[in-house]
C-alpha positions as a Markdown table, in Angstrom:
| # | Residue | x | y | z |
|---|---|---|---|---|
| 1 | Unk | 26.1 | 1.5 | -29.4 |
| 2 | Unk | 25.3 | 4.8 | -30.2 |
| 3 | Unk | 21.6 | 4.4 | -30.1 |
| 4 | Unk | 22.6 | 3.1 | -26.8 |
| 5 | Unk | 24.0 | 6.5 | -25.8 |
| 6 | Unk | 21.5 | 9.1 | -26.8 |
| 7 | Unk | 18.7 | 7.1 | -24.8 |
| 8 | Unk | 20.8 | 7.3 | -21.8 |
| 9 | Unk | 21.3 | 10.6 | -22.5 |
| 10 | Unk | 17.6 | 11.2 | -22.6 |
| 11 | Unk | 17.4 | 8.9 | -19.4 |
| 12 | Unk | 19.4 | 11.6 | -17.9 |
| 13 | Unk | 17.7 | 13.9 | -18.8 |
| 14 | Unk | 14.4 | 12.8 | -17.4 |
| 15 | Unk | 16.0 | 11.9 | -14.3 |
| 16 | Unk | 17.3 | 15.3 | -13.8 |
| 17 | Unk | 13.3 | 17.0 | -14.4 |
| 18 | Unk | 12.6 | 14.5 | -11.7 |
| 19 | Unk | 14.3 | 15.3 | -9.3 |
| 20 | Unk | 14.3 | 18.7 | -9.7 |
| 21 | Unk | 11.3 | 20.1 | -7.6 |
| 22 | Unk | 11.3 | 24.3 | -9.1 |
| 23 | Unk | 8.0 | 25.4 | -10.3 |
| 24 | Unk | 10.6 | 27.9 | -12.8 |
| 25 | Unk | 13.3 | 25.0 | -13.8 |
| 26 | Unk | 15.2 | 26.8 | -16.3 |
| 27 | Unk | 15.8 | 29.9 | -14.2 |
| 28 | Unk | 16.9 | 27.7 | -10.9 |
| 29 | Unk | 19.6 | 25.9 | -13.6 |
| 30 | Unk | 23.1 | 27.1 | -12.8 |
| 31 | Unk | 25.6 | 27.5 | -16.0 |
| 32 | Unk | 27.1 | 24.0 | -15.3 |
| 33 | Unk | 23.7 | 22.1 | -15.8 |
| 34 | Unk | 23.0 | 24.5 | -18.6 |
| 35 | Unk | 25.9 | 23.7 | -20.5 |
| 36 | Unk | 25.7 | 20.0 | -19.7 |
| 37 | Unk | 22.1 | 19.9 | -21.2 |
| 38 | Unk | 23.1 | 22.2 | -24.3 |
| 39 | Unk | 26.1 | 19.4 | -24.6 |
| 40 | Unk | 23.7 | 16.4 | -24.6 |
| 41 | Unk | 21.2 | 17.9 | -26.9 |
| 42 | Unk | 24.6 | 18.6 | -29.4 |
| 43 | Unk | 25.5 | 15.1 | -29.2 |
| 44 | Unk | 21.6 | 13.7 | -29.9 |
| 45 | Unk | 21.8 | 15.9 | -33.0 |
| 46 | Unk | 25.1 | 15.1 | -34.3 |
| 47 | Unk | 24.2 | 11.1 | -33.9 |
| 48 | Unk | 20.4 | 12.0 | -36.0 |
| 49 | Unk | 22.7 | 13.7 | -38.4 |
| 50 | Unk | 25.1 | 11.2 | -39.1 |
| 51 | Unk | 22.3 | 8.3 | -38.7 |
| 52 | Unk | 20.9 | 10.6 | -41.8 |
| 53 | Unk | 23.9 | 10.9 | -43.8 |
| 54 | Unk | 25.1 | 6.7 | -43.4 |
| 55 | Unk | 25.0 | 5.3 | -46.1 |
| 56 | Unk | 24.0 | 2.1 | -44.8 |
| 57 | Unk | 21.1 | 3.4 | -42.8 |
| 58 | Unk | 17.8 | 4.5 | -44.4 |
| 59 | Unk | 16.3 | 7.6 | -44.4 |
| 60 | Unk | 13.3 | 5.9 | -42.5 |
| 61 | Unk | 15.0 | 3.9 | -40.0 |
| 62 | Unk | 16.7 | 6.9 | -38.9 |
| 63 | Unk | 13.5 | 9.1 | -38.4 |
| 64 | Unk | 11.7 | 6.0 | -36.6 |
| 65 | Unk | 14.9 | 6.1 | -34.2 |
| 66 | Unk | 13.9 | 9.9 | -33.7 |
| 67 | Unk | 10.7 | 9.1 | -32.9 |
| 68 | Unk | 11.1 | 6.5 | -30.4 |
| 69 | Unk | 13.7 | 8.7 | -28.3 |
| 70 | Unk | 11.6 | 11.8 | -28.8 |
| 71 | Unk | 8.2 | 9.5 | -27.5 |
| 72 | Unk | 10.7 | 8.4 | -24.6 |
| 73 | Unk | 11.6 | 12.0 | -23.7 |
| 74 | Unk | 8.2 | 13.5 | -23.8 |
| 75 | Unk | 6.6 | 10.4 | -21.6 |
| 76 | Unk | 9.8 | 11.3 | -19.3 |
| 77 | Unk | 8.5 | 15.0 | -18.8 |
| 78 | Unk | 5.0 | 14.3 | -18.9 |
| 79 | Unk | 5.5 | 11.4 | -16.1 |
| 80 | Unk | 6.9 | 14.1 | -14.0 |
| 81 | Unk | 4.3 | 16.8 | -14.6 |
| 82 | Unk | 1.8 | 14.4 | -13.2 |
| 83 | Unk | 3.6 | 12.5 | -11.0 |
| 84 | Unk | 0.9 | 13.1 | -8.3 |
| 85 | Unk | -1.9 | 12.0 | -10.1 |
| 86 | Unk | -0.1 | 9.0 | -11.6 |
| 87 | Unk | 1.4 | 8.4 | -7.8 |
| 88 | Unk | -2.6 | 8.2 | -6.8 |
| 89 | Unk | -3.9 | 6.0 | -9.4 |
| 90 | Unk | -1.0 | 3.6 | -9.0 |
| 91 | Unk | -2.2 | 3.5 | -5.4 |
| 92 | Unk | -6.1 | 3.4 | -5.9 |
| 93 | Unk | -5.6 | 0.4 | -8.5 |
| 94 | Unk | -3.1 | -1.5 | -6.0 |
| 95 | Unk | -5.3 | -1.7 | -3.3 |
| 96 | Unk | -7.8 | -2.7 | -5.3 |
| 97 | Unk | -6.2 | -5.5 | -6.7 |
| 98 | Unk | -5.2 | -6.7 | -3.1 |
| 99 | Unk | -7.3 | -9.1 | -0.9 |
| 100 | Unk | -9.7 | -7.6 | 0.8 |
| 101 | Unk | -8.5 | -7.8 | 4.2 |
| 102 | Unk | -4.9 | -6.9 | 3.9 |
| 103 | Unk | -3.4 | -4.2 | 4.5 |
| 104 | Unk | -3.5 | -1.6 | 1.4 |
| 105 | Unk | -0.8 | 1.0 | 3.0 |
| 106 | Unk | 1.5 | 2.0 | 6.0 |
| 107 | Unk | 2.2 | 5.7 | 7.1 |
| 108 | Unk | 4.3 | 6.7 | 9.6 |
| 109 | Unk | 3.4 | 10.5 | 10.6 |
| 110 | Unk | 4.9 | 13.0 | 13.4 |
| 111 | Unk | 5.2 | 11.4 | 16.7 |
| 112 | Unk | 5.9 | 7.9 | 15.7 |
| 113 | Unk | 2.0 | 7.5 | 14.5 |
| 114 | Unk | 1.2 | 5.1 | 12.5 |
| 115 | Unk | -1.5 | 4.7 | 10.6 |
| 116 | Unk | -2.9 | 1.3 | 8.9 |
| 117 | Unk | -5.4 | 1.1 | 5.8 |
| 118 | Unk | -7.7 | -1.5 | 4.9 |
| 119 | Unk | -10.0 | -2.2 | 2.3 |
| 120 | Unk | -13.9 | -3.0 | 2.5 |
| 121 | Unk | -14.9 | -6.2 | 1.8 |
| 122 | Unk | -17.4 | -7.2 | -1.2 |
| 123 | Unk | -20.4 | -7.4 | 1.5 |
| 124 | Unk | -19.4 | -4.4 | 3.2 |
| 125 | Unk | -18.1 | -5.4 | 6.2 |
| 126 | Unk | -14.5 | -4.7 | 7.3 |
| 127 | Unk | -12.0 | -7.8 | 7.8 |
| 128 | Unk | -8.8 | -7.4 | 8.6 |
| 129 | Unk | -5.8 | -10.4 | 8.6 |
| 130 | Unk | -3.9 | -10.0 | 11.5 |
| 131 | Unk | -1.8 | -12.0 | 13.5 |
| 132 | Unk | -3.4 | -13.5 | 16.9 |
| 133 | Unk | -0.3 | -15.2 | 19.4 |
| 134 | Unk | 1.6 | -15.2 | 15.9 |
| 135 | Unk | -1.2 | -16.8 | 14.4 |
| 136 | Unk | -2.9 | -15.2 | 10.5 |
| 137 | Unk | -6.3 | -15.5 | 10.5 |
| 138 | Unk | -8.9 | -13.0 | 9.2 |
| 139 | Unk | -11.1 | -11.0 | 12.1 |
| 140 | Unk | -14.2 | -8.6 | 11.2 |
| 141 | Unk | -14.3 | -5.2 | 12.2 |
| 142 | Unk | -17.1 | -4.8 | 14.8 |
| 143 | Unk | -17.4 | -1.8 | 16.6 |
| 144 | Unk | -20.4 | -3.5 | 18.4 |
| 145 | Unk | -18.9 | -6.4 | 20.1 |
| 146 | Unk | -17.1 | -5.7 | 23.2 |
| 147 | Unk | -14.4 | -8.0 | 23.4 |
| 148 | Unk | -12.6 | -9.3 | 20.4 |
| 149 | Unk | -14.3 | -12.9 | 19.7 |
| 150 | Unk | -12.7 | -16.3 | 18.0 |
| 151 | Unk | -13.9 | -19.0 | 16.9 |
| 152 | Unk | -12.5 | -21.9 | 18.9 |
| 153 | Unk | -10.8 | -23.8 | 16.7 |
| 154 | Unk | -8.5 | -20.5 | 15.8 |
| 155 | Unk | -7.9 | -19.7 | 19.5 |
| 156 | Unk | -6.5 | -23.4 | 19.5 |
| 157 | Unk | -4.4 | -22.5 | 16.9 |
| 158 | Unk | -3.5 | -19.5 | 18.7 |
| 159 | Unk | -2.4 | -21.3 | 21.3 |
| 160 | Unk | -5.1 | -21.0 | 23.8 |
| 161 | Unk | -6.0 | -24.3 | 25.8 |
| 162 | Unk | -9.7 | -25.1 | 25.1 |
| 163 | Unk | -9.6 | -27.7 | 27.7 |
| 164 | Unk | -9.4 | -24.8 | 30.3 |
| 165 | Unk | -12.5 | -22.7 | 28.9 |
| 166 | Unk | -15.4 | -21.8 | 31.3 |
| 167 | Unk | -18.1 | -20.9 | 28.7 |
| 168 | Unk | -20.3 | -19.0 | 31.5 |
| 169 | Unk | -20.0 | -15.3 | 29.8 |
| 170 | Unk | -23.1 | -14.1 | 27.6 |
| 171 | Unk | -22.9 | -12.8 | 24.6 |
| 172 | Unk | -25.8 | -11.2 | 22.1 |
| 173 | Unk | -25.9 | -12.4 | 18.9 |
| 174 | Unk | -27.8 | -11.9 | 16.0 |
| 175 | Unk | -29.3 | -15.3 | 16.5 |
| 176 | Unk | -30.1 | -14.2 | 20.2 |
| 177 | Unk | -28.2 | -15.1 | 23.3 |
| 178 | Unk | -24.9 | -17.4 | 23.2 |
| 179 | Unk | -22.3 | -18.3 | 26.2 |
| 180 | Unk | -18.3 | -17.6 | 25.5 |
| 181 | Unk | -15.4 | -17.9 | 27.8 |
| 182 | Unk | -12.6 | -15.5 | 28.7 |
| 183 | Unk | -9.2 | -15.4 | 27.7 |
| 184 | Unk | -6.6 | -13.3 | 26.8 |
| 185 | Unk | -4.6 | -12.8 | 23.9 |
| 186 | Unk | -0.5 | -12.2 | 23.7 |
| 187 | Unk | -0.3 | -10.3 | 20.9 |
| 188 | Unk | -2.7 | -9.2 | 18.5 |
| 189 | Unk | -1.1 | -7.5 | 15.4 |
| 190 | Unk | -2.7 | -6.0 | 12.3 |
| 191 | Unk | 0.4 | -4.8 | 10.1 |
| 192 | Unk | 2.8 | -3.1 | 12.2 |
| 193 | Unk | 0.2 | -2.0 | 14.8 |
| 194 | Unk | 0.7 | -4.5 | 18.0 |
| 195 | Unk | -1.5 | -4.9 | 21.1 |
| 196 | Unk | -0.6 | -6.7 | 23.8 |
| 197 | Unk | -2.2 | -8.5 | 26.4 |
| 198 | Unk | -5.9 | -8.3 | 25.0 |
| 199 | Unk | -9.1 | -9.6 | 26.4 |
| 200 | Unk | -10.8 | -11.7 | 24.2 |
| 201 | Unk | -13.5 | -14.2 | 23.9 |
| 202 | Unk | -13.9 | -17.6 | 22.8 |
| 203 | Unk | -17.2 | -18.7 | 21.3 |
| 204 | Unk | -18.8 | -22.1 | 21.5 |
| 205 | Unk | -18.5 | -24.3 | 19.0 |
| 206 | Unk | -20.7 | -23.3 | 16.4 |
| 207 | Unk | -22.0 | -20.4 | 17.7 |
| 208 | Unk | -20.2 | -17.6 | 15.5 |
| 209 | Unk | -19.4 | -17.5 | 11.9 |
| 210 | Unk | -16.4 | -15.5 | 12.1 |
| 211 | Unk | -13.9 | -14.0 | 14.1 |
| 212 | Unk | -15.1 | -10.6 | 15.4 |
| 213 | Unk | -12.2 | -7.7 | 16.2 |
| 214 | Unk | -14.0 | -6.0 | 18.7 |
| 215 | Unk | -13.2 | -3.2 | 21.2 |
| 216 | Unk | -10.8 | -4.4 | 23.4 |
| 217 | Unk | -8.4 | -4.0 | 20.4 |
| 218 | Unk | -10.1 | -0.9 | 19.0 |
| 219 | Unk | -10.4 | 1.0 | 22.0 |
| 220 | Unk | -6.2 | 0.7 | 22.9 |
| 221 | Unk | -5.7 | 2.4 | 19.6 |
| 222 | Unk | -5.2 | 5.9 | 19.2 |
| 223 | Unk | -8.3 | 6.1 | 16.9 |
| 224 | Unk | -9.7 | 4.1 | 14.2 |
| 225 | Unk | -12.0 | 5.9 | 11.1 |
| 226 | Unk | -14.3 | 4.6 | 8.3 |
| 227 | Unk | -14.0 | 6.8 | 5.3 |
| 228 | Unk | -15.6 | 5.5 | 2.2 |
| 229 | Unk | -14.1 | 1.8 | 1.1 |
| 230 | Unk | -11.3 | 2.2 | 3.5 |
| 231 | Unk | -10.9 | 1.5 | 7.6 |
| 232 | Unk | -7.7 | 3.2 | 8.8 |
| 233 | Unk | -6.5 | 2.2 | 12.3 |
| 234 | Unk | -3.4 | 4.9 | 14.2 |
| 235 | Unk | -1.2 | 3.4 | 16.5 |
């Protein structure tokens, strides 16, 4: 029990260094936190001592006890004198461990801008999973392609009627020229950024490899950037 109490008093302790943001801590302490600290430290000491003088205890269980509670203390302070850096590699080693494609991280800045990051691919190429008529399926970034392009069995999924299609628009491919028909998308959601009502095109069978996210989706946003492995959209 009373092991119990001088780790939560060490808990405390490192709770309180957290959330205290002074670059000079002990000067910004009023006299109530002093004496609270000076009060817990008494009572650590006076549980080592008597943890020392039992009878029943060794003198070697008690100094591993020490240890252990001084090891949680220091890792305590220490976590919070590098809380940045450990914030950063906690978020470099996420997003790493994420699919490619999904979304890594969400800020919301001044002005209700939001701004969604996504992680390059093995190949190099961008893909994002995003939600077409409420639909997941996985789109490539391609700043090239006009129009945002899907493959036609995902449109059907998406709900759009196939059986309507007029295939009579050209398209440039890297396998020279193919024929896609118009249509129009809902929604089209990546994260918590939604278009609406986005023109799109639907290849013939065959024709594409993958679903392209082109710039009738880009172009409504407020601006898109590569930066190294990372795509970051602002809505």
């Amino acid at each position: 029990m009373r092991a119990w109490l001088v780790l939560a008093l060490l808990v405390g302790a490192g709770a309180f260094l957290l959330l205290r943001a002074d670059a000079d801590l002990l000067s910004g302490l009023g006299t109530g936190e002093i004496l609270s600290i000076v009060a817990g430290l008494l009572l650590a000491g006076l549980y080592i001592v008597s943890l020392i003088n039992d009878g029943q205890t060794r003198l070697m269980q008690a100094l591993r006890y020490v240890v252990v509670w001084l090891a949680i203390g220091f890792s305590l302070i220490a976590g919070y004198s590098y809380r940045e850096e450990i914030s950063a590699v906690v978020s470099r080693v996420g997003g790493e461990l994420m699919p490619s494609g999904q979304v890594v991280s969400v800020d919301t800045g001044d002005e209700g801008e939001t701004a969604v990051r996504v992680r390059r691919r093995l190949d190099g190429h961008f893909a994002v999973r995003a939600s077409v008529n409420g639909q997941s399926m996985t789109l490539m970034v391609d700043t090239g392609a006009s129009s945002v392009v899907l493959k036609p069995a995902d449109a059907e999924r998406a709900g759009i009627d196939l059986s309507k299609l007029s295939y009579t628009v050209a398209v440039d491919t890297a396998n020279g020229t193919t024929y896609a028909a118009a249509a129009r998308i809902r929604t089209l959601a990546v994260g918590p950024l939604i278009v609406r009502n986005v023109d799109a095109l639907v290849a013939k069978p065959g024709t594409v490899k993958e679903n392209l996210l082109g710039m009738s989706f880009l172009r409504r946003l407020r601006s898109y950037e590569f930066a190294n492995d990372y795509l970051t959209l602002r809505g």
